[in-house]
C-alpha positions, 0 to 999 in steps of 0.5 A: 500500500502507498503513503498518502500525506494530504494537507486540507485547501483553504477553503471550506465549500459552502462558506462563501454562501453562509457568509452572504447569508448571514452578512444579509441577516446582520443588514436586517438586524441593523434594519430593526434597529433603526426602524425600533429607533424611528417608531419609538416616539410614536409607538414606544410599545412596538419599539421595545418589542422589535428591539428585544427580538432583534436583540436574541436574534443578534446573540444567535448570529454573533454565535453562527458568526463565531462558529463560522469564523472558527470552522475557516480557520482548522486545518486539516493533515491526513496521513495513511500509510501501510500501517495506520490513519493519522488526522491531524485537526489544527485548530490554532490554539491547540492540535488534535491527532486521532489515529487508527490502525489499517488492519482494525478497519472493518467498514468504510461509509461515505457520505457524500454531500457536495459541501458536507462530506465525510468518510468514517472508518468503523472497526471493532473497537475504534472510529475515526471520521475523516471530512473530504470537504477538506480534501476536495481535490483528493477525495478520489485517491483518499477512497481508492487507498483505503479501498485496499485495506479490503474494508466493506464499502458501504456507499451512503447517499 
């Protein structure tokens, strides 16, 4: 079997259209505001509400924002040689490895989803989930390597 050392694009698929969404979503938060501000002297009622909406609202999109701002920055280092898979995750502050042995590899889902996909590596005791969306180049030769482990591939839509 051949070794594989793979390091994940720069990219995340997808993040381009969350990243409009959510720039539309804190335009309409901004929007509220201003409209609460505009109705207050005439309907102090209705301003209060609006600003108490979109005041929740703005906690749940700094949380997404966060999360999306997090997701962009993990890098990914994906080893397979004859002996074991290595996942390296950096996430900046601190680096998480998760490695398994080939010979414990019974099966091999993948999941495919054009922004979303991912395979996992189940044996008896151990599994290990693998995303090809950081490996949008490689996902191909990432599949066929771990093919010949002579694991059950199981194909999942």
């Amino acid at each position: 079997m051949e070794s594989l050392k793979l390091h994940s694009a720069n990219y995340k698929p997808g993040a381009l259209v969350l990243g409009t969404f959510l720039a539309g979503a804190w335009f309409f938060v901004l929007t509220w505001f201003a409209t609460a501000y505009f109705i207050f002297p005439s309907e102090p009622g209705w301003a209060i509400i609006l600003v108490v909406a979109a005041s929740a609202y703005m906690v749940y999109l700094l949380a997404e924002s966060r999360n999306l701002i997090q997701s962009l920055r993990h890098k990914f280092t994906l080893t397979i040689n004859k002996n074991e898979v290595t996942l390296q995750v950096d996430q900046g502050k601190a680096i998480f490895e998760r490695t398994m042995p080939i010979d414990c590899i019974n099966t091999i889902e993948i999941y495919r989803y054009w922004d979303e996909g991912s395979l996992v590596l189940r044996g008896k005791e151990l599994s290990m989930e693998i995303p090809l969306w950081a490996f949008p180049h490689d996902q191909s030769r990432i599949v066929r390597l771990l093919q010949k482990s002579h694991a059950e591939v199981i194909s999942v839509p």
